[in-house]
C-alpha positions in Angstrom: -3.0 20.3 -6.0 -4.4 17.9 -8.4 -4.2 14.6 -6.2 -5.7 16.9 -3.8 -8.4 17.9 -6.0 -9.8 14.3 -6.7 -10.5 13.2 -3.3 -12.8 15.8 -2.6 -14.9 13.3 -5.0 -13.6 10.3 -2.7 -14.1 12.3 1.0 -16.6 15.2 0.6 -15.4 18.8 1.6 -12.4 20.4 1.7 -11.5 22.9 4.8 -10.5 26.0 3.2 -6.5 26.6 2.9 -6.2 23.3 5.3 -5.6 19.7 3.8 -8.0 18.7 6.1 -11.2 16.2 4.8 -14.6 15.3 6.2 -14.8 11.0 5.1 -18.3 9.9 5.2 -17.8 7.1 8.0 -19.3 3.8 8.6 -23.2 4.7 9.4 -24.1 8.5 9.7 -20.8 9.2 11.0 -18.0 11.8 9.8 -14.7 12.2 10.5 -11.8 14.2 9.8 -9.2 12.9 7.4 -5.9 14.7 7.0 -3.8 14.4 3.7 -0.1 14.6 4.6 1.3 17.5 2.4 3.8 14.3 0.9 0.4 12.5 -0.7 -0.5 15.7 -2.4 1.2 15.7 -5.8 1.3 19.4 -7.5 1.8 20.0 -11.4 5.2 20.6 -11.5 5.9 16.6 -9.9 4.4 14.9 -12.4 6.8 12.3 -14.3 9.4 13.5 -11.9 8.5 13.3 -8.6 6.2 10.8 -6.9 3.7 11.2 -3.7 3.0 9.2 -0.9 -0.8 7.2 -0.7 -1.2 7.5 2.9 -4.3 9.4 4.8 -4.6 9.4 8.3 -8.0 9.6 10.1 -8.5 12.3 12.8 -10.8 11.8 16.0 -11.3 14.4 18.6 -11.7 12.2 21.2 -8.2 10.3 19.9 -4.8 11.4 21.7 -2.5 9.0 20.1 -1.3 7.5 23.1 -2.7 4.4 22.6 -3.6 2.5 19.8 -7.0 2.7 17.9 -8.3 1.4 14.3 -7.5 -1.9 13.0 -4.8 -4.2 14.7 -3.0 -7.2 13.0 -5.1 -9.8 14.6 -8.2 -8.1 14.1 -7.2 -7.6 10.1 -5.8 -11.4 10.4 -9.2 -12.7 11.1 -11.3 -10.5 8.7 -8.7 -12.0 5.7 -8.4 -15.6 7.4 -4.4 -15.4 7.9 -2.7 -17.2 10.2 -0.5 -15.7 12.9 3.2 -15.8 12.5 4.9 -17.2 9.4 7.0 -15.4 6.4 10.1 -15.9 5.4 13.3 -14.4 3.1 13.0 -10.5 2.9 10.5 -7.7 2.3 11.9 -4.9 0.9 10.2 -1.4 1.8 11.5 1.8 -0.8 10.4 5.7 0.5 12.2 8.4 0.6 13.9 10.3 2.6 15.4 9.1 6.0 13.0 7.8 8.9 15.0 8.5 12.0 13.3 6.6 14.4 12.5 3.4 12.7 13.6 0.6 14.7 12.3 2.3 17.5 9.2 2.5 16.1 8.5 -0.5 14.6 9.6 -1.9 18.2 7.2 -0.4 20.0 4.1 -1.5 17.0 5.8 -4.9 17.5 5.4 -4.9 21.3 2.1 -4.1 21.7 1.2 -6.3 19.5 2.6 -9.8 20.5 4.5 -9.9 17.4 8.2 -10.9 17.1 11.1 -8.3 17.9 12.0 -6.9 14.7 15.3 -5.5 15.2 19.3 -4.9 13.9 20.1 -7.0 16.2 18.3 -9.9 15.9 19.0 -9.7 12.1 15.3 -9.2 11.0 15.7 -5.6 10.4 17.9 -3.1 8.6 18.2 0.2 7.1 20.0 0.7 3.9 20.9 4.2 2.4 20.0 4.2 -1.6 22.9 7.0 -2.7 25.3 5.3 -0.3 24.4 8.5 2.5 22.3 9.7 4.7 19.4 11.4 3.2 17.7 14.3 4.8 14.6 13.8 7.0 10.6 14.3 6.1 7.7 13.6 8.4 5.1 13.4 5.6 7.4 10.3 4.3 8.6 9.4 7.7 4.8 8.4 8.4 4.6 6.5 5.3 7.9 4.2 6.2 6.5 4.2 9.8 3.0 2.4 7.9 5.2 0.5 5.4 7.5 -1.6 7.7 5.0 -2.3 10.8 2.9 -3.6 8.1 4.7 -5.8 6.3 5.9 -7.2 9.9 2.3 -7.5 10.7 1.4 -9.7 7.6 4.8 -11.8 7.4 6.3 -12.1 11.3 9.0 -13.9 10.2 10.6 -12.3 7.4 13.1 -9.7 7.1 12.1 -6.4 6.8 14.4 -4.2 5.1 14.0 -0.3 4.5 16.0 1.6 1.5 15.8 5.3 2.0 16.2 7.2 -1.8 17.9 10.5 -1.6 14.5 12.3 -2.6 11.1 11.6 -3.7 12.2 12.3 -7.5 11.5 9.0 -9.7 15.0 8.6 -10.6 16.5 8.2 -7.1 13.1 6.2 -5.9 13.8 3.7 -8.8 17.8 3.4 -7.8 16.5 2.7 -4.6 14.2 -0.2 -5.8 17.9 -1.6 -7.8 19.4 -1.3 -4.1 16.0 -3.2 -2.7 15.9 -5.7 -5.7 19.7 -6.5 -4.4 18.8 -6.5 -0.5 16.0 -9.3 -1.6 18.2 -11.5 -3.8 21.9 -11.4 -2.1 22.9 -14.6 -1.5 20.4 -16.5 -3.9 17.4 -15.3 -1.3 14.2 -13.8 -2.6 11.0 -11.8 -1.6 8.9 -8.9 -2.1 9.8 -4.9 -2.9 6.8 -2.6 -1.8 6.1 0.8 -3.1 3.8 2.5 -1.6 4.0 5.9 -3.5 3.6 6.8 -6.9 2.4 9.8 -9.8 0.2 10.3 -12.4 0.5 8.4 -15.7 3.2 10.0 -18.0 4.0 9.1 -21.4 7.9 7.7 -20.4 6.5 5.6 -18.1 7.3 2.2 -19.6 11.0 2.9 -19.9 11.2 2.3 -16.2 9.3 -1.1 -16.2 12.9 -2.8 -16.2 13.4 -1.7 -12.6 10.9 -4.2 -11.9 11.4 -7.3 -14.2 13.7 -9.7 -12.2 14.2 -13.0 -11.0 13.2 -14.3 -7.4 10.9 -10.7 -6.3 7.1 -9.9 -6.6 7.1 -6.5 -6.9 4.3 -4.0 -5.2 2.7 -0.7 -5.6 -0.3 1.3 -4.0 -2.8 2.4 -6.8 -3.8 5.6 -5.5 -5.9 7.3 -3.3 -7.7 9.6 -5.7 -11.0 7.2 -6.8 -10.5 5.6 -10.3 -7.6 7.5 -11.5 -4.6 5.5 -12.3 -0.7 6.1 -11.2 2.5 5.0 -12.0 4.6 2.4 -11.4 0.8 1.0 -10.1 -0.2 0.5 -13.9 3.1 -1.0 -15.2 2.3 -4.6 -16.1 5.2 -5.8 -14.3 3.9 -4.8 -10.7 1.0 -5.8 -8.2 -1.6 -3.1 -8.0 -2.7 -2.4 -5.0 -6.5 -1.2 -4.4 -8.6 -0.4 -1.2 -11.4 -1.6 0.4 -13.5 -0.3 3.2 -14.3 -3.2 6.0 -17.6 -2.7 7.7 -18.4 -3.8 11.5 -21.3 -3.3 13.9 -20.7 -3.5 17.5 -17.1 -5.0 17.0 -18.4 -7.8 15.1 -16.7 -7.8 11.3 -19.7 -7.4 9.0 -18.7 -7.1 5.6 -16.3 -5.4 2.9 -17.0 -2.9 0.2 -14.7 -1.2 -3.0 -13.6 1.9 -1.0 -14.1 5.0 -2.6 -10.6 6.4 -3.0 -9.0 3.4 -5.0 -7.2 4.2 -7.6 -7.5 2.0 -10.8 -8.5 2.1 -14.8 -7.1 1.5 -17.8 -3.1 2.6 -18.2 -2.7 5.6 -20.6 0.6 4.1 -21.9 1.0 0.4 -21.0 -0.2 -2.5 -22.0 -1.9 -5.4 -21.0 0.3 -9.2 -20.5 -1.0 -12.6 -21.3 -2.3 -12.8 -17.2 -4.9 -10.2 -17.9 -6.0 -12.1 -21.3 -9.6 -13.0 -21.5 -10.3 -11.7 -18.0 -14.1 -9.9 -18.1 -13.8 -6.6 -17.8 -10.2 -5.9 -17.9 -9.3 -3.4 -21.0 -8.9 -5.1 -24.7 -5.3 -3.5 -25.0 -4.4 -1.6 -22.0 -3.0 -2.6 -18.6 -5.8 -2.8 -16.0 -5.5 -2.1 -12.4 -5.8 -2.9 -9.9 -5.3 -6.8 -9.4 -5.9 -7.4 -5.6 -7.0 -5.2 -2.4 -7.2 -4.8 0.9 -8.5 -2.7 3.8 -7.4 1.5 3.0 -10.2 3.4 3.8 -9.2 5.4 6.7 -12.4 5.1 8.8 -11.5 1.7 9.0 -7.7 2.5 9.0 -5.2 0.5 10.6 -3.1 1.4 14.0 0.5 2.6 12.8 3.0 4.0 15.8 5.3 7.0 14.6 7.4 8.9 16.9 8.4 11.9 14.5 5.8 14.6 15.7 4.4 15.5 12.1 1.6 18.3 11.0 1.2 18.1 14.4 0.5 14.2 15.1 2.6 11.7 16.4 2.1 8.8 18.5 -0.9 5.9 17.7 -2.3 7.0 14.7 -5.1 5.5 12.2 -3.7 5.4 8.8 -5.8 4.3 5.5 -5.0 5.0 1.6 -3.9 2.4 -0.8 0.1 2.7 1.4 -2.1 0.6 3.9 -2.2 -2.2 0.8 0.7 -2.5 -0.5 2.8 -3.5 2.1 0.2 -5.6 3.9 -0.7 -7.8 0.6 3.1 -8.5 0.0 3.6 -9.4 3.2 0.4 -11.8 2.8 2.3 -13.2 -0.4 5.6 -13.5 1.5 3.4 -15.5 3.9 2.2 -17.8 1.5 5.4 -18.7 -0.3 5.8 -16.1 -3.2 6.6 -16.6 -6.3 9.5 -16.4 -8.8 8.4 -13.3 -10.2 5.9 -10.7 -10.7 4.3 -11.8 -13.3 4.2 -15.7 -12.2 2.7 -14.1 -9.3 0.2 -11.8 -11.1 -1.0 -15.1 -13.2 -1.5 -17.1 -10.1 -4.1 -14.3 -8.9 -5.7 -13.6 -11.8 -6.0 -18.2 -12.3 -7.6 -18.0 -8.8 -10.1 -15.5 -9.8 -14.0 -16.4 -8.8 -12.6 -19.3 -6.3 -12.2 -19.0 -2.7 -8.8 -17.5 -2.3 -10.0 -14.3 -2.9 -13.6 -12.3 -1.5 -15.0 -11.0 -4.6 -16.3 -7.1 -3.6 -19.4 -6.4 -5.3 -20.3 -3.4 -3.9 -19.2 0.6 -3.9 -17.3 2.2 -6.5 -14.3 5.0 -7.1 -14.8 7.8 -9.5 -16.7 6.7 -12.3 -15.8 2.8 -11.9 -17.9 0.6 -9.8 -17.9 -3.2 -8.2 -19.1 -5.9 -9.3 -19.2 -9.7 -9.2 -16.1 -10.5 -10.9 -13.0 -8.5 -11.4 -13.3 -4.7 -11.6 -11.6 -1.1 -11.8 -12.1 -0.5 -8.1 -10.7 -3.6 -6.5 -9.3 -5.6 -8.8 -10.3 -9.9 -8.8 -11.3 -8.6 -4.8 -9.5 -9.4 -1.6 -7.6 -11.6 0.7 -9.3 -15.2 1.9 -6.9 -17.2 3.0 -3.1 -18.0 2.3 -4.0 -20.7 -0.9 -3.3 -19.2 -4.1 -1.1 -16.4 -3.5 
């Protein structure tokens, strides 16, 4: 119940024996925020078995037959992206299988003007990690459902590919980002690998950081949900952290962007800092900081995901926010821009573009005991998207 315990600092009060949360909304508004029993991580999981980052926002008035919460054109202007674009292949790793994925990402597609995204066509597939099928689970179901309609959204035009591990446990999520890291560079191609789950810090952690370290992929991670408290493979020095940030409107009309309270980030426990994060003010002496670069995750200004698999009693048009909203979305945006040869080409070509207009620096709001502030910071790393330049 730990991950469950934190964002009562992030969302306010919890509903007694119910993972239901009130969020403090835009305004004087409240509304209901349930956390999918995957994103809670319990004791016993961590340094063995990872959670999903995904929250989805509940409105009474909301029956999930149509779609509500951000769309990708409204997202595209508020981070000045082009439409279409993307090329070679984004990788998405969960767990579990996600029956109706093609389906769904066919309908998100559909009503939203963006390309068909299907087996046919050649732009999306579905790859077993063990070499089977693995067994179903809504929690993670939603979190695939969020993973691949986003990275469509952001990058139109490249493949999507989803590899399914056998289980949430680290060691068949990290053979499954081997299978991805394969998917992305068969046939000399190249591309992104998103993970949008992760665990607490444990003291192993940097024996995995291989999985990651490899020629022609950027690799991604959310960095929690749970306000200033870091995760793992988020913190490994090797990936792109993730954070969140809350966008702000007043009658429609996009008004601003804050650090959203949830965002995971600090100082790693157990990893240390590379030569990108070198002389950058207020990034740890020693230690890996995170995050590096956010977007859009608070769920009261969530983003419309489609899932068919009825779950805790949703399914349909639902609004989904947590750091799973970034991860996805901001390696599509690099896929869109051009990439780069690897993570940590691409982590130095952030961190050079710091305080210029690629990125909207967040200088407001904070997450657990970090807050923003001109510059880069715990909450939301060197800021936001502006633009495809410098990605």
């Amino acid at each position: 119940m730990r991950t469950l315990k934190l964002l009562l600092t992030s969302f306010g009060l919890l509903l007694s024996g119910s993972s239901l949360l009130f969020a403090q909304g835009q305004g004087s508004q409240h509304a209901a925020v349930l956390v999918p029993d995957s994103t809670i991580e319990h004791a016993q999981d961590v340094g063995i078995r990872a959670h999903t980052n995904h929250l989805i926002r509940i409105n009474p008035q909301f029956t999930g037959t149509a779609p509500a919460g951000e769309t990708p054109a409204s997202i595209r202007a508020v981070y000045n992206l082009p439409s279409g674009g993307g090329s070679g292949t984004i990788a998405i790793v969960d767990a579990f299988d996600y029956p109706t994925a093609e389906n769904d990402l066919g309908v998100f597609s559909s009503q939203f003007s963006l390309p068909a995204c299907t087996t046919a066509n050649g732009c999306f597939r579905k790859v077993y990690a063990s070499g089977s099928k693995p067994r179903s689970n809504c929690g993670w179901a939603q979190e695939a459902a969020l993973d691949i309609e986003w990275a469509h959204a952001m990058a139109p035009s490249a493949k999507i590919v989803l590899v399914e591990a056998a289980t949430n446990s680290f060691a068949d999520l990290f053979t499954a980002v081997n299978v991805a890291t394969s998917q992305v560079t068969t046939g000399g191609g190249a591309g992104e690998v998103s993970m949008s789950w992760g665990g607490s810090e444990f003291s192993s952690e940097a024996s995995n950081d291989g999985h990651f370290q490899n020629n022609n992929v950027v690799y991604f991670a959310s960095s929690g949900d749970t306000g200033g408290v870091n995760i793992y493979p988020s913190t490994s020095p090797y990936v792109v952290s993730a954070g969140g940030t809350t966008i702000h409107r007043a009658g429609g009309a996009f008004t601003g962007e804050t650090a959203w309270s949830g965002s995971g980030g600090g100082p790693s426990k157990y990893e240390n800092k590379l030569s990108y994060q070198s002389g950058v003010a207020g990034t740890d002496a020693i230690k890996r900081s995170a995050p590096d670069f956010s977007f859009d995750a608070d769920p009261n200004s969530g983003v419309s995901v489609y899932d068919s698999t009825r779950c805790q009693g949703l399914n349909g048009w639902l609004v989904f926010g947590g750091t799973s909203v970034s991860s996805p979305s901001l390696a599509g945006i690099v896929n869109h821009a051009g990439g780069a040869p690897d993570t940590v080409s691409e982590l130095t070509t952030i961190y050079s573009g710091l305080g210029t207009s690629n990125f909207r620096d967040i200088t407001s709001g904070s997450a657990g005991s970090f807050s923003a502030h001109s510059g880069w910071d715990f909450v939301t790393g060197v800021g936001s998207d502006l633009g495809l330049n410098g990605k």
